[in-house]
C-alpha positions in Angstrom: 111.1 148.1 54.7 108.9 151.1 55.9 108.6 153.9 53.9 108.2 157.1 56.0 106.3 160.4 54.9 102.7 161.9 53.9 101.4 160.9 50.4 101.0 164.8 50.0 104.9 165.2 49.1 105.4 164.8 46.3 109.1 163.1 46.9 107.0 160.8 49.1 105.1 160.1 46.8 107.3 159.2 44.4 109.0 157.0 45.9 105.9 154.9 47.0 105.2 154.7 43.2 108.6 153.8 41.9 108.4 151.0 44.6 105.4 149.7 43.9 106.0 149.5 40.0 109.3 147.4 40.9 107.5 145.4 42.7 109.1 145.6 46.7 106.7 145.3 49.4 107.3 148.0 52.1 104.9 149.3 54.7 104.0 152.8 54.5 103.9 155.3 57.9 102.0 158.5 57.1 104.2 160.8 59.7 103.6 164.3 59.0 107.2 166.5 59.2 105.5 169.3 61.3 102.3 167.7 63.0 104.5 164.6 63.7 107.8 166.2 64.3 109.1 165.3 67.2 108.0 161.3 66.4 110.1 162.2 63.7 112.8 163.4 64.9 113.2 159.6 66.9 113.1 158.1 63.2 115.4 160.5 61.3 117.8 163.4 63.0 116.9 165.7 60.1 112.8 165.1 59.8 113.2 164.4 56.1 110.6 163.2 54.2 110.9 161.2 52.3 112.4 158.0 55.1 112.6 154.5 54.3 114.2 152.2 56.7 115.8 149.0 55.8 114.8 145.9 57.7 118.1 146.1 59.2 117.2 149.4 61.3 119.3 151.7 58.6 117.7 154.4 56.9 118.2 156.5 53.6 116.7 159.9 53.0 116.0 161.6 49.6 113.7 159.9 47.3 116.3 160.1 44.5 118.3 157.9 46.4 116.4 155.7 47.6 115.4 155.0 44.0 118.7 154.0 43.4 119.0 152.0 46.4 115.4 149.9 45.4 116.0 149.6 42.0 119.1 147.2 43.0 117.1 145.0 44.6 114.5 144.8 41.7 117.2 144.3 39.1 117.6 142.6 37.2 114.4 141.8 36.2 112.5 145.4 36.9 113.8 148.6 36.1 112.9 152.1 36.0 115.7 153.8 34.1 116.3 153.6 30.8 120.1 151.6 29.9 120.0 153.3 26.5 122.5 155.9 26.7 120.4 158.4 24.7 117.0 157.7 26.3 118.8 157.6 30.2 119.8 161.5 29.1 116.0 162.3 28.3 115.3 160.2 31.4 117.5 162.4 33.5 116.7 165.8 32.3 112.9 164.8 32.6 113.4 164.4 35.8 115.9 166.7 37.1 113.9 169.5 35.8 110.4 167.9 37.3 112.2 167.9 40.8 113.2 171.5 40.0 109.4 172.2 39.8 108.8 170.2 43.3 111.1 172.5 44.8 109.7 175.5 43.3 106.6 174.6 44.3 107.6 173.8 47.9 109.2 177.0 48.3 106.6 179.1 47.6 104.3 177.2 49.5 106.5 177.5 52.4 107.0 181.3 52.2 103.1 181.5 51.6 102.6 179.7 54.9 105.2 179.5 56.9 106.0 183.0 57.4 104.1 185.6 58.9 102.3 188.0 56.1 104.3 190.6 57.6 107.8 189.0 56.9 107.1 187.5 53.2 109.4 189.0 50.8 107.7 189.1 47.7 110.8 189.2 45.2 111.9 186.3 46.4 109.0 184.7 45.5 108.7 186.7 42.3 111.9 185.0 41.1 111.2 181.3 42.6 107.9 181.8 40.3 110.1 182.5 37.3 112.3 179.2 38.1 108.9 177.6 38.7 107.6 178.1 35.2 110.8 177.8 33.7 111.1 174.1 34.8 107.5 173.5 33.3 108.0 175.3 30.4 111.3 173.0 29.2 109.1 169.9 30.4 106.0 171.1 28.3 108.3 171.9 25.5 110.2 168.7 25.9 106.6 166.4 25.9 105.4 168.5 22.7 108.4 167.8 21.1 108.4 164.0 22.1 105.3 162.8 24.1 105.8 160.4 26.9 104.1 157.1 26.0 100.8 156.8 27.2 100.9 152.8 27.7 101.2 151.3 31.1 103.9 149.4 30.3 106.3 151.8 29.4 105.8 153.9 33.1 109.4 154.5 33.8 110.8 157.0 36.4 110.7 160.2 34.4 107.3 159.4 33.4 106.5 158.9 37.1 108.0 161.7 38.5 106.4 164.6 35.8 103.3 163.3 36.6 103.5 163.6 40.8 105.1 166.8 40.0 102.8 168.2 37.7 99.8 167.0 40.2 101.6 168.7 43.1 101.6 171.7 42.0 98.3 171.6 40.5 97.1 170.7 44.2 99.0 173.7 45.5 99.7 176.5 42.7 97.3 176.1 40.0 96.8 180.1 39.8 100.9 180.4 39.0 100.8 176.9 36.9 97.8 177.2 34.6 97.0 173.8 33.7 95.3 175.3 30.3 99.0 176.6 29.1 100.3 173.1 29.5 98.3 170.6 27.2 100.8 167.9 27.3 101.9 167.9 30.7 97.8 168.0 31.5 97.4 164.7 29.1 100.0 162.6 30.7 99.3 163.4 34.0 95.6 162.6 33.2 96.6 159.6 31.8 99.2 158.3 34.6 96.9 159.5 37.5 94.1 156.7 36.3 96.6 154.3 36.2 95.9 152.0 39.1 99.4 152.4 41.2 98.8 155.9 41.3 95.0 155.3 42.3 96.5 153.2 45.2 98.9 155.8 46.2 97.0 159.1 46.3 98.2 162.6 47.6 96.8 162.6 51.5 
């Protein structure tokens, strides 16, 4: 399998993680989505990052997916997802709203510099800022409430995916997101970012 994508997306990211903690070997291609578009575009009709093709020539896009896709051919032995009812409902929210903040993130990223200074529409970003901190403020509140374990061995997918999201936007928005408001989304992304898979699989 080839996984396809720059280690600075976040999704990308991700899904090199969740891979490697289950185990699958894969090769990874760091194709850039703008520098590398039109290589790209041979790949994948839609230049989405995250890519990873199958040995067969197929491909699946959105690193949500493609967890779901890998985790079958890890299981039954390795999983990421909790099969506890309650704690695959924490699992989900954890990362439904951490995805939430990716997006967010991405957005204003985008508008910031992707658009001319000229044509940036400020209320837009106004209000994807208020989603923004919105998403980390039910994540921080969600971790104060009930911190993620801080043990290797319990890394599971909404640990994972908090932690590339919270480092993500710290790389790109840390004047909106300010780390010192977040103590417990700071501690576990301290601790999961010394862990040695995400050592191995830093943000380009």
């Amino acid at each position: 399998m080839k996984l396809i994508g720059m280690l600075d997306s976040p999704y990308v990211r991700r899904v090199a993680i969740g891979m490697k903690l289950l185990g699958l070997d894969f090769e990874h291609q760091s194709l850039s989505v703008f520098r590398g578009f039109d290589e790209f575009l041979k790949i994948n009709p839609t230049v989405k990052a995250p890519t990873l093709m199958l040995d067969d020539g197929q491909i699946l896009i959105e690193s949500t997916l493609i967890l779901d896709y890998v985790e079958t051919l890890a299981a039954p032995e390795k999983s990421l997802i909790p099969r506890d009812p309650a704690k695959r409902v924490r699992a989900t929210r954890l990362n439904g709203f951490a995805l939430a903040a990716c997006d967010k993130t991405a957005q204003i990223v985008y508008e910031r510099n992707l658009r001319p200074a000229e044509k940036q529409y400020e209320p837009w970003v106004e209000r994807v800022r208020t989603q923004l901190l919105g998403a980390y403020a039910v994540l921080e509140a969600d971790l104060a409430a009930a911190p993620l374990p801080q043990q290797a061995d319990a890394l599971d997918q909404a640990g994972m995916t908090v932690a590339v999201a919270w480092r993500f936007t710290q790389m790109m928005l840390p004047e909106i997101v300010v780390a010192g408001a977040y103590p417990q989304l700071r501690s576990y992304s301290a601790f999961a970012e010394q862990l040695p898979v995400f050592l191995d699989t830093p943000p380009d």
